[in-house]
Every structure is written in structure tokens, then in C-alpha cells.
Predicted model as a PDB file, atoms N, CA, C, CB and O in Angstrom, pLDDT in the B-factor column:
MODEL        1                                                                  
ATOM      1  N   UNK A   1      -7.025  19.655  -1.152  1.00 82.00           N  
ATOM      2  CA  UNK A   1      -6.815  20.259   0.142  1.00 82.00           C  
ATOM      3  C   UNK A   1      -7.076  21.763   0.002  1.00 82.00           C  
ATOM      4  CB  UNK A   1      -5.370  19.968   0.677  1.00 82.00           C  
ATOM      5  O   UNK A   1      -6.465  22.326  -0.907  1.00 82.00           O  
ATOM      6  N   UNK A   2      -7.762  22.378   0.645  1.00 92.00           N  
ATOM      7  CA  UNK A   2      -7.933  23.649   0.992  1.00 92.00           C  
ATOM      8  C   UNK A   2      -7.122  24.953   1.372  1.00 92.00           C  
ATOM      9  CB  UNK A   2      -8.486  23.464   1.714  1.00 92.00           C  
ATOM     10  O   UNK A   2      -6.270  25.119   2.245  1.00 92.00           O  
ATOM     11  N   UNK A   3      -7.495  25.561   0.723  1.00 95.00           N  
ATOM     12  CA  UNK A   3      -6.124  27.093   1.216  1.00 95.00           C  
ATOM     13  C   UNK A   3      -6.576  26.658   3.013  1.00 95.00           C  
ATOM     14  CB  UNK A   3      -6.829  29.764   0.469  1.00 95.00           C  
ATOM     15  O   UNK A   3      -5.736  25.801   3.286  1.00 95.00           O  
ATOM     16  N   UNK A   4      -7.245  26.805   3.957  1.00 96.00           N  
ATOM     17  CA  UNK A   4      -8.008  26.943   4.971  1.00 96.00           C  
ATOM     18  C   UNK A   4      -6.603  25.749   5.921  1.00 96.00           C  
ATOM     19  CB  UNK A   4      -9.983  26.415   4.615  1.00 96.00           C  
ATOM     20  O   UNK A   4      -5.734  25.918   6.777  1.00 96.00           O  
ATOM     21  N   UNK A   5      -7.243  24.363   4.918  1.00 95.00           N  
ATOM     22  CA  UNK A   5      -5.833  23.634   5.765  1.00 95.00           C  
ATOM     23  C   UNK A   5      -4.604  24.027   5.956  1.00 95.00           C  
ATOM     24  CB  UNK A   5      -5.421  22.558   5.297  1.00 95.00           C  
ATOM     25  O   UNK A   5      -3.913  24.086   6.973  1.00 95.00           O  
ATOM     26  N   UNK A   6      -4.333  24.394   4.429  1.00 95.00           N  
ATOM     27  CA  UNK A   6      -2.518  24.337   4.012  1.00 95.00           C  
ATOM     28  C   UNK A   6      -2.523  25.670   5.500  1.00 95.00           C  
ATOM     29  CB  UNK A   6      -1.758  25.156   1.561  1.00 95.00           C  
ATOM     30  O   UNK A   6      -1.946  25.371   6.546  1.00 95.00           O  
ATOM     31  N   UNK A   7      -3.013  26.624   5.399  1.00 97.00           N  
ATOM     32  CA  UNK A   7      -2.981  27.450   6.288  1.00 97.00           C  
ATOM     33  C   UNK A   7      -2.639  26.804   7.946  1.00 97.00           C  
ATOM     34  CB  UNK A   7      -4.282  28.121   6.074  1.00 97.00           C  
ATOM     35  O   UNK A   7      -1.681  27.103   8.659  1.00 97.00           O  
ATOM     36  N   UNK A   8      -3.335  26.207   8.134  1.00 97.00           N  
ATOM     37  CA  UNK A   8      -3.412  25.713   9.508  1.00 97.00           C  
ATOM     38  C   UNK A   8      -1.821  24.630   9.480  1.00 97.00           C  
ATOM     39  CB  UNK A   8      -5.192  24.746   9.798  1.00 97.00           C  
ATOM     40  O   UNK A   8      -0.924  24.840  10.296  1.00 97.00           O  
ATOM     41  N   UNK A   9      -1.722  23.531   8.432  1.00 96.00           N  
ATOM     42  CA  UNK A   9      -0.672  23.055   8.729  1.00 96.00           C  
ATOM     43  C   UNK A   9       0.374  23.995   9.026  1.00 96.00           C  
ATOM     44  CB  UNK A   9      -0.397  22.277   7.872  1.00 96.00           C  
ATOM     45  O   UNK A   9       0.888  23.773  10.123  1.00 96.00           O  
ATOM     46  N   UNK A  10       0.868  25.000   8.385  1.00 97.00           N  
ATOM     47  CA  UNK A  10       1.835  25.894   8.342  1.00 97.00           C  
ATOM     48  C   UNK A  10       1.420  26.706   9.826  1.00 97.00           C  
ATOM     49  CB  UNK A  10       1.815  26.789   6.841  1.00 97.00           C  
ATOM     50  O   UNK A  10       2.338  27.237  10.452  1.00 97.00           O  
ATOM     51  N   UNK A  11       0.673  26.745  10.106  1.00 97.00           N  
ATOM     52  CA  UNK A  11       0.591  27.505  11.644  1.00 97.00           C  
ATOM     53  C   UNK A  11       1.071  26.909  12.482  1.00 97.00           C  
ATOM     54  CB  UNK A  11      -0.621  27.788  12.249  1.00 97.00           C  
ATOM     55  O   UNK A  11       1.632  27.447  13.437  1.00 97.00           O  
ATOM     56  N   UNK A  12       0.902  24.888  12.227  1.00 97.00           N  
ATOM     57  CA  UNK A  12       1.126  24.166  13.484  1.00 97.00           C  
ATOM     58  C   UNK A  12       2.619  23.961  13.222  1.00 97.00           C  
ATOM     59  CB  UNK A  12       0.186  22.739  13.740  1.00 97.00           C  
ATOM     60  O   UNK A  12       3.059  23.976  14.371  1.00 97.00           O  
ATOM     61  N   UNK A  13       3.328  23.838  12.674  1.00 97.00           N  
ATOM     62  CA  UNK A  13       4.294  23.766  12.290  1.00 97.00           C  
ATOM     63  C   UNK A  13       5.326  25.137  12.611  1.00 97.00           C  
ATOM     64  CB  UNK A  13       3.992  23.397  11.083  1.00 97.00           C  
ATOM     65  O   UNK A  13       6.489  24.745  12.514  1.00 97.00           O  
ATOM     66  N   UNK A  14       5.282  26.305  12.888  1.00 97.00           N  
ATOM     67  CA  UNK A  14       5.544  27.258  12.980  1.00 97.00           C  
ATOM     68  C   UNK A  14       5.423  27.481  14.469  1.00 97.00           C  
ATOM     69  CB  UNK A  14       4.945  27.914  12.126  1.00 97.00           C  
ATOM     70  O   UNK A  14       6.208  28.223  15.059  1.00 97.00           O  
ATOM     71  N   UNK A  15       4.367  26.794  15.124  1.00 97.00           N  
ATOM     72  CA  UNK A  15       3.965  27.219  16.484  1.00 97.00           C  
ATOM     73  C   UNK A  15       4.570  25.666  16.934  1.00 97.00           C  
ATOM     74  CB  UNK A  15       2.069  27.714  16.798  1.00 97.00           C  
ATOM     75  O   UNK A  15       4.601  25.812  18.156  1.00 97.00           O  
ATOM     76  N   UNK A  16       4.972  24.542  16.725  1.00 96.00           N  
ATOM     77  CA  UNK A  16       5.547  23.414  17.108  1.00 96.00           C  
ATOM     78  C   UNK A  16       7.046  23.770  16.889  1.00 96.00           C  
ATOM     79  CB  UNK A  16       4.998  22.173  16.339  1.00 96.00           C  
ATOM     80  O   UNK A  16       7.771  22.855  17.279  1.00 96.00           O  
ATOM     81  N   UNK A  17       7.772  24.920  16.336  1.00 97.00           N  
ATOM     82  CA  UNK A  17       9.212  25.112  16.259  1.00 97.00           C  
ATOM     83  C   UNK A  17       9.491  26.662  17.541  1.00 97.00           C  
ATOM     84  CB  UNK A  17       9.667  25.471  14.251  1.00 97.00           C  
ATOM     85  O   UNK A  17      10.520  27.060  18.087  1.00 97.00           O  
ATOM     86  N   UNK A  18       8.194  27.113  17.603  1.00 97.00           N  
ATOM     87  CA  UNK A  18       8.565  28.332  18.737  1.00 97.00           C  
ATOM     88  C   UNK A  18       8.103  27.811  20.423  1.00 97.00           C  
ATOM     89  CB  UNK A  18       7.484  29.976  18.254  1.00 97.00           C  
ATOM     90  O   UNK A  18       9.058  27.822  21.199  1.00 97.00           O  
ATOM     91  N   UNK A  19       6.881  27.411  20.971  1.00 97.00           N  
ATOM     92  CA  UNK A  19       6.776  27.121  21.849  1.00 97.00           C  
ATOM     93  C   UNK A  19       6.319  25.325  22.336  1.00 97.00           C  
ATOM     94  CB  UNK A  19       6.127  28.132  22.052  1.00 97.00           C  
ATOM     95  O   UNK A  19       6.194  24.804  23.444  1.00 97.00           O  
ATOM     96  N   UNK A  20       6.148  24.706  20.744  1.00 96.00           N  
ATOM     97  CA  UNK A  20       5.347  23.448  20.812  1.00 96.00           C  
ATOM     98  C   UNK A  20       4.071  23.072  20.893  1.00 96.00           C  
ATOM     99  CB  UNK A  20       5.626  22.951  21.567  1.00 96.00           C  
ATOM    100  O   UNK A  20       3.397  24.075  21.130  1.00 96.00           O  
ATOM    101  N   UNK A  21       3.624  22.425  20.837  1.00 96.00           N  
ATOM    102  CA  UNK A  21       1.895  21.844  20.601  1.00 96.00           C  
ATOM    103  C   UNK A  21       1.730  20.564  21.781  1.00 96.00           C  
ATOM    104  CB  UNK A  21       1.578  20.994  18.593  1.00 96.00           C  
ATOM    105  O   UNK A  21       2.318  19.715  22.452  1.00 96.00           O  
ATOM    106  N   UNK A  22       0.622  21.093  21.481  1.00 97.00           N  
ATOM    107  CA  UNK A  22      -0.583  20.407  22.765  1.00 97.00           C  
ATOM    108  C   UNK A  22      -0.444  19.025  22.253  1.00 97.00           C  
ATOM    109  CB  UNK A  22      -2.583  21.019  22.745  1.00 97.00           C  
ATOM    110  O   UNK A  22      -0.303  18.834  21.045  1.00 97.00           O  
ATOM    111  N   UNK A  23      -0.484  17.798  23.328  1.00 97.00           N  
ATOM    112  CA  UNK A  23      -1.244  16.469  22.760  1.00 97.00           C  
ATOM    113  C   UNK A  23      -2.577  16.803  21.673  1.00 97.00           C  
ATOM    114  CB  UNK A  23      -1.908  15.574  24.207  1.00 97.00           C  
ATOM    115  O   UNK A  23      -2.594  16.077  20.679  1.00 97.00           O  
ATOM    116  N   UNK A  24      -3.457  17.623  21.758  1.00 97.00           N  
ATOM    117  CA  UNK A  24      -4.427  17.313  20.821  1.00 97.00           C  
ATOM    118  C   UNK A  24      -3.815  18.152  19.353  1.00 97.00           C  
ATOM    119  CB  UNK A  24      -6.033  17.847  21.447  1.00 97.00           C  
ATOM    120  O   UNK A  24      -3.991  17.632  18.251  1.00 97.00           O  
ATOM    121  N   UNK A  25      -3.122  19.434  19.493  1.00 97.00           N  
ATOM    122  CA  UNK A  25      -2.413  20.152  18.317  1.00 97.00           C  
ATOM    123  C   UNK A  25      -1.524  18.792  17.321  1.00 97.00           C  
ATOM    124  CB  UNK A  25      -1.141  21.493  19.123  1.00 97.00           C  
ATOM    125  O   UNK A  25      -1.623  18.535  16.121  1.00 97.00           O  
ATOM    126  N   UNK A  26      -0.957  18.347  18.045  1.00 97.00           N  
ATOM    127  CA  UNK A  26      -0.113  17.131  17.365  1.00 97.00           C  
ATOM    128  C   UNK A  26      -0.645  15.907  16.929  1.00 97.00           C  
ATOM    129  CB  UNK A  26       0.831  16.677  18.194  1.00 97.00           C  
ATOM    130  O   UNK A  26       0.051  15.118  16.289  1.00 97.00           O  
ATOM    131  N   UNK A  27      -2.042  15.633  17.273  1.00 98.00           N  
ATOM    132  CA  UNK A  27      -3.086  14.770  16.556  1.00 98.00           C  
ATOM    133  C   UNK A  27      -3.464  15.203  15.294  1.00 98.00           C  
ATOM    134  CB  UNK A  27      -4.290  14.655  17.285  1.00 98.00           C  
ATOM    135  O   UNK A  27      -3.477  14.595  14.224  1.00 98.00           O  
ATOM    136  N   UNK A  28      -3.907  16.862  15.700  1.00 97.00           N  
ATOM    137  CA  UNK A  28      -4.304  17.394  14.285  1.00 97.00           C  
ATOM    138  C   UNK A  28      -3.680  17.714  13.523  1.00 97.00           C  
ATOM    139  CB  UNK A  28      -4.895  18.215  14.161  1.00 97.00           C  
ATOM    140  O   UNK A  28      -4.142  18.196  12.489  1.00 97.00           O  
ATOM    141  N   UNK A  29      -1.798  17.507  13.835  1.00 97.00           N  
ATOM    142  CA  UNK A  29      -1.109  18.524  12.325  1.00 97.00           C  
ATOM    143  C   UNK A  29      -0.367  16.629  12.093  1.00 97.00           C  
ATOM    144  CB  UNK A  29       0.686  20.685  12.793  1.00 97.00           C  
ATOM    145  O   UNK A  29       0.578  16.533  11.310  1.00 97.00           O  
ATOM    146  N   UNK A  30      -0.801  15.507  12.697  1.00 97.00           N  
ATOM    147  CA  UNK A  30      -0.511  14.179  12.462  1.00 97.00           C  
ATOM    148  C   UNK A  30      -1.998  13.617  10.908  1.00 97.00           C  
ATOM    149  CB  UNK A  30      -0.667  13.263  14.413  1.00 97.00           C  
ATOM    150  O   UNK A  30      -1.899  12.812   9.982  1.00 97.00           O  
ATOM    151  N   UNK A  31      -3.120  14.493  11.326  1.00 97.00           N  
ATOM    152  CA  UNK A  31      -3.987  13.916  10.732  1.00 97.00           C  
ATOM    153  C   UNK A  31      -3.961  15.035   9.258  1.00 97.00           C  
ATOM    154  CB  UNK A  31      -5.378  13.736  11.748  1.00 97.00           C  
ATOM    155  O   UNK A  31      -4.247  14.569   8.155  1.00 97.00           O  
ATOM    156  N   UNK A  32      -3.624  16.369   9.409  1.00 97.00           N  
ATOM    157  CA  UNK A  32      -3.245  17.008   8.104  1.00 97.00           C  
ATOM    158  C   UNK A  32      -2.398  16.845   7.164  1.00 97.00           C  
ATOM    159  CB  UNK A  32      -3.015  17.895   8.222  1.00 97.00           C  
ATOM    160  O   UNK A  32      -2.424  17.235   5.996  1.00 97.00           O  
ATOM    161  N   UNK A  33      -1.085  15.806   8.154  1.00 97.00           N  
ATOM    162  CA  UNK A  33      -0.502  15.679   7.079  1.00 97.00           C  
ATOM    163  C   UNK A  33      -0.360  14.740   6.887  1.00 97.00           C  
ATOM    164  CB  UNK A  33       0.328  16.138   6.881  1.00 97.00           C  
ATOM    165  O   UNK A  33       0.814  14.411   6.714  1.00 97.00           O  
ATOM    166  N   UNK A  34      -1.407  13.682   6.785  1.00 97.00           N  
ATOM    167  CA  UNK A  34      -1.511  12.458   6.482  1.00 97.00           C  
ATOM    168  C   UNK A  34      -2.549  12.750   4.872  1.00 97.00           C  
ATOM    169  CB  UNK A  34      -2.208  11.521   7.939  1.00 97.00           C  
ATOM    170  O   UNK A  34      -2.508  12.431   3.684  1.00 97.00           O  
ATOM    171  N   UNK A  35      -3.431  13.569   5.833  1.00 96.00           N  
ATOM    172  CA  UNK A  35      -4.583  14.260   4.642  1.00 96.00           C  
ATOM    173  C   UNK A  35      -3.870  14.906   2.850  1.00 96.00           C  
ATOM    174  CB  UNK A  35      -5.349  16.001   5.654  1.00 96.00           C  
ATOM    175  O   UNK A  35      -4.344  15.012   1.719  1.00 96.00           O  
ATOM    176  N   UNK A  36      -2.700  15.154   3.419  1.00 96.00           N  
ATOM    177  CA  UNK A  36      -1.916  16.268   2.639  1.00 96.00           C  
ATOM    178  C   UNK A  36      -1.472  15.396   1.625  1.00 96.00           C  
ATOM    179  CB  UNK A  36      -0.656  17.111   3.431  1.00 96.00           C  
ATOM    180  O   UNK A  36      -1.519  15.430   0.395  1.00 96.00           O  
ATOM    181  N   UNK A  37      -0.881  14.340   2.741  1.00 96.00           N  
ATOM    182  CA  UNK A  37       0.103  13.451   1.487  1.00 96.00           C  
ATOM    183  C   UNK A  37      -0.614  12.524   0.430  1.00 96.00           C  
ATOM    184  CB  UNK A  37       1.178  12.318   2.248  1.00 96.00           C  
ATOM    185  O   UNK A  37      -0.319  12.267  -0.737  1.00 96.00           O  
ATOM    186  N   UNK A  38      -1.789  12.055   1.339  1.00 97.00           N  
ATOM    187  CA  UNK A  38      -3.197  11.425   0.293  1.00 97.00           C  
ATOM    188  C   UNK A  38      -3.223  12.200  -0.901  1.00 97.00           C  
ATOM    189  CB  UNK A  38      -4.895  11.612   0.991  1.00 97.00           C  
ATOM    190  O   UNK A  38      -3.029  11.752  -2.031  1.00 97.00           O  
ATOM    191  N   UNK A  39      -3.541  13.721  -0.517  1.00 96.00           N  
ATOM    192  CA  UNK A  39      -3.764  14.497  -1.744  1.00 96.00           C  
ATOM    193  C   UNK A  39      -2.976  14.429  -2.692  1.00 96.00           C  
ATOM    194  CB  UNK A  39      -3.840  15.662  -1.581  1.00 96.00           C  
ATOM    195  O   UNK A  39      -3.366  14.362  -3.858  1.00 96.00           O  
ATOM    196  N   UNK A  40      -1.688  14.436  -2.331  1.00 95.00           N  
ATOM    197  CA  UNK A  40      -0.598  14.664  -3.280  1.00 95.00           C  
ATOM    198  C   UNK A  40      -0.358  13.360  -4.122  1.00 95.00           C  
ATOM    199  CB  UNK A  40       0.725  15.097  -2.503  1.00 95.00           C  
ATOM    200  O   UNK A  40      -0.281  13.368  -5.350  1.00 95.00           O  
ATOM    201  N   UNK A  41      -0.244  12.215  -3.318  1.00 95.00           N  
ATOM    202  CA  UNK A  41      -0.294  11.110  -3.889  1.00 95.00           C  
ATOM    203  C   UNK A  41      -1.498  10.480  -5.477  1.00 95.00           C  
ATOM    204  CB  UNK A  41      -0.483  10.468  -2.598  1.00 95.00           C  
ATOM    205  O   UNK A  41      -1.560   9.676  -6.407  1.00 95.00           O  
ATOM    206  N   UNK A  42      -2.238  11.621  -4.773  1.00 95.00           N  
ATOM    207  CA  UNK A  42      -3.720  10.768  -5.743  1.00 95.00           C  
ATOM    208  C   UNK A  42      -3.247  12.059  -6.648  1.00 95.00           C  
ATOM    209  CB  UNK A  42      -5.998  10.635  -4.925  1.00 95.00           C  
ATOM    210  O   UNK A  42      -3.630  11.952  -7.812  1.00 95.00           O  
ATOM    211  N   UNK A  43      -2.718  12.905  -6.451  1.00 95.00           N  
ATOM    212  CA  UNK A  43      -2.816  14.081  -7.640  1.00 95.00           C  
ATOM    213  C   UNK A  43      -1.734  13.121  -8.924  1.00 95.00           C  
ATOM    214  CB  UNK A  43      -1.913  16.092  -6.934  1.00 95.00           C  
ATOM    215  O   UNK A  43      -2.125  12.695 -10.011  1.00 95.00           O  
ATOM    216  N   UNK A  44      -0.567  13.023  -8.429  1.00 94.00           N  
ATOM    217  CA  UNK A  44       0.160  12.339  -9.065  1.00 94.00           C  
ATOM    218  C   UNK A  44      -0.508  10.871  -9.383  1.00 94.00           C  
ATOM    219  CB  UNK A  44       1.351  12.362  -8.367  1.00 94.00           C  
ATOM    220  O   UNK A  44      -0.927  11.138 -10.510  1.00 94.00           O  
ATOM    221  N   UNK A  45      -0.777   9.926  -9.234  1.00 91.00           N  
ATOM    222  CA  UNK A  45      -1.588   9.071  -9.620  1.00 91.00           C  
ATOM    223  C   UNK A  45      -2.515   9.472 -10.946  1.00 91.00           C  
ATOM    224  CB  UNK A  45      -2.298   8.786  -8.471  1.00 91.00           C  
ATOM    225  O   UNK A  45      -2.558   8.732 -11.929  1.00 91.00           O  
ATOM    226  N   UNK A  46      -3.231  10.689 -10.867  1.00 93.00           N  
ATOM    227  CA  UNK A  46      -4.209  11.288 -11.747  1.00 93.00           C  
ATOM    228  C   UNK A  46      -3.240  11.829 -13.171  1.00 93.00           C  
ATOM    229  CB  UNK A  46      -5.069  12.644 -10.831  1.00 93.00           C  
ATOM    230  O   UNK A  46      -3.642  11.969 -14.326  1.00 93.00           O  
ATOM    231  N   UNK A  47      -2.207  12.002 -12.760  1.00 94.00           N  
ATOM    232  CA  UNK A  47      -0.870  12.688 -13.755  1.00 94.00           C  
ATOM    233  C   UNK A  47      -0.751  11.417 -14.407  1.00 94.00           C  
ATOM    234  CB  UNK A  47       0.823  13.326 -12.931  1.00 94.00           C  
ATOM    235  O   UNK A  47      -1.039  11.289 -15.596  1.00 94.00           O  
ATOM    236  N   UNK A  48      -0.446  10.710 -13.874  1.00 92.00           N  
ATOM    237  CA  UNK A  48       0.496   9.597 -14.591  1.00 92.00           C  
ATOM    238  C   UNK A  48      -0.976   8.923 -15.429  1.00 92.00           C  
ATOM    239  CB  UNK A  48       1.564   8.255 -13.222  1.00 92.00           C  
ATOM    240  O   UNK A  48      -0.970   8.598 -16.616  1.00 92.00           O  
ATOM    241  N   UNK A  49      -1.829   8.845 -14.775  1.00 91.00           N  
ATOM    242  CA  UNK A  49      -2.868   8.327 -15.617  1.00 91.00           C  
ATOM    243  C   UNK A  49      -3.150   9.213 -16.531  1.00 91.00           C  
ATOM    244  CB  UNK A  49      -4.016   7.970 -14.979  1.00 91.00           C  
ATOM    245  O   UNK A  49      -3.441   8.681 -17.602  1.00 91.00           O  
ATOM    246  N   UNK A  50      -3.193  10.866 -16.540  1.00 90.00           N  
ATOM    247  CA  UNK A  50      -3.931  11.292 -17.743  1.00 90.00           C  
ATOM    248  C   UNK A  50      -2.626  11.075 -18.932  1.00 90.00           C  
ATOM    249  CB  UNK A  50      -4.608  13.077 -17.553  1.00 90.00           C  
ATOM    250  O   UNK A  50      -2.833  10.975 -20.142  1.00 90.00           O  
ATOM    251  N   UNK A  51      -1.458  11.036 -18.371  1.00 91.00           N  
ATOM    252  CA  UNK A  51      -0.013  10.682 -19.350  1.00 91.00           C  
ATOM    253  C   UNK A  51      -0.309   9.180 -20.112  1.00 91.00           C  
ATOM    254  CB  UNK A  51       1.667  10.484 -18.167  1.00 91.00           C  
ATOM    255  O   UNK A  51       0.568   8.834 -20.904  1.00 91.00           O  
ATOM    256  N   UNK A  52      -0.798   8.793 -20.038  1.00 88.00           N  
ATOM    257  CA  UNK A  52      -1.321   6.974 -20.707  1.00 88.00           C  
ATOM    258  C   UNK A  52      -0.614   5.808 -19.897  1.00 88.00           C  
ATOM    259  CB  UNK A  52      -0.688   6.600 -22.628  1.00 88.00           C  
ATOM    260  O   UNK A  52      -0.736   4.612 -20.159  1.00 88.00           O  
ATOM    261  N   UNK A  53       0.288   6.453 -18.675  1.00 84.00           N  
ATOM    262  CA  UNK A  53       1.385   5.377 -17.875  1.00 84.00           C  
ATOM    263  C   UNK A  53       0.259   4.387 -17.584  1.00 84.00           C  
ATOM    264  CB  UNK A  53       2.336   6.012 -16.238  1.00 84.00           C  
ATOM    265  O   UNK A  53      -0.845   4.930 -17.602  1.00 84.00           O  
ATOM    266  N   UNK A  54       0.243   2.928 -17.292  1.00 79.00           N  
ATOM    267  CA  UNK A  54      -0.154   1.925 -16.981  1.00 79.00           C  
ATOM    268  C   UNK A  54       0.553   1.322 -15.833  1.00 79.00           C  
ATOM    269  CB  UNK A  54      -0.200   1.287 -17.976  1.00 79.00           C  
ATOM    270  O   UNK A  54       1.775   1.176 -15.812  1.00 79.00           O  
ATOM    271  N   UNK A  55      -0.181   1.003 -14.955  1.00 73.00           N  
ATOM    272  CA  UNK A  55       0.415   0.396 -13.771  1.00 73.00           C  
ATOM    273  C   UNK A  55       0.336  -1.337 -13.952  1.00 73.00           C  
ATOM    274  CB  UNK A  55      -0.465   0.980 -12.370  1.00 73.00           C  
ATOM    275  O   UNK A  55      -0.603  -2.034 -14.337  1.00 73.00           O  
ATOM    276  N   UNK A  56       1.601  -1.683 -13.549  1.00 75.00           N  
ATOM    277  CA  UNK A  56       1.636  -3.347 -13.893  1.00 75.00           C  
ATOM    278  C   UNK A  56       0.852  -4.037 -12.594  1.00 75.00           C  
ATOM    279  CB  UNK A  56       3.477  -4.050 -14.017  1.00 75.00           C  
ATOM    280  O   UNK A  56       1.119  -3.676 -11.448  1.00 75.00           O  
ATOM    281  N   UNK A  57      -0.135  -5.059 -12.881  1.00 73.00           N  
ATOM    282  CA  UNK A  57      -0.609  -5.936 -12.037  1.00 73.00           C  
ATOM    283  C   UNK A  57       0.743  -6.517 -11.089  1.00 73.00           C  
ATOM    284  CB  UNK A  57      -1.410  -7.045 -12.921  1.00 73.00           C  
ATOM    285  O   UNK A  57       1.741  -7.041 -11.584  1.00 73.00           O  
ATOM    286  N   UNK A  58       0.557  -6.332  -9.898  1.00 65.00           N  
ATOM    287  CA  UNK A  58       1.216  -7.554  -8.947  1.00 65.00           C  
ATOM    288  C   UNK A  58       0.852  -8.731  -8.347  1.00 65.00           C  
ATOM    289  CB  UNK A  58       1.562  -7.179  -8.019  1.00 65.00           C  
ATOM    290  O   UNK A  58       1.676  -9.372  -7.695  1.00 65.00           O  
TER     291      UNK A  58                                                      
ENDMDL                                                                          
END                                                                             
């Protein structure tokens, strides 16, 4: 994720606690931080894999 996003989430978030967001503002800080948590998720995923962890088949 990009300095450019993290930026913008933190704007919408800041501007959704003083006056609120538009139907389309709340699509886009719905789709950043969906984007965000992907990132974070696969970062950790990438951790645990470069650590030798093995994930068990289900």
C-alpha cells in the first residue's frame, strides 16, 4: 500500500469523525480498507512463511 493511500485513508477517516462522508467517500474508505487489510494479511502470511511455519492442509 502506498504512502498516497495510507494518506487518503487517514483523511477519510478524520473528515467522517468532523462533518461525515458522501455515499461515494464511504465506498472509497470501504474499498481502502479492505485494500489495507489484504496488505497486511499477505504481509504476515509472507512472515510466517519466510519463519519456516507450515500451514496444515484442511
Amino acid at each position: 500500500m502506498t504512502e498516497d493511500k495510507i494518506e487518503r485513508i487517514n483523511e477519510l477517516a478524520r473528515k467522517k469523525k468532523s462533518i461525515g462522508l458522501t455515499p461515494e467517500e464511504q465506498q472509497e474508505q470501504k474499498h481502502l480498507y479492505q485494500q489495507f487489510l489484504k496488505d497486511i494479511k499477505q504481509q504476515i502470511v509472507n512472515q510466517l512463511d519466510e519463519a519456516g511455519y507450515t500451514r496444515k492442509e484442511q
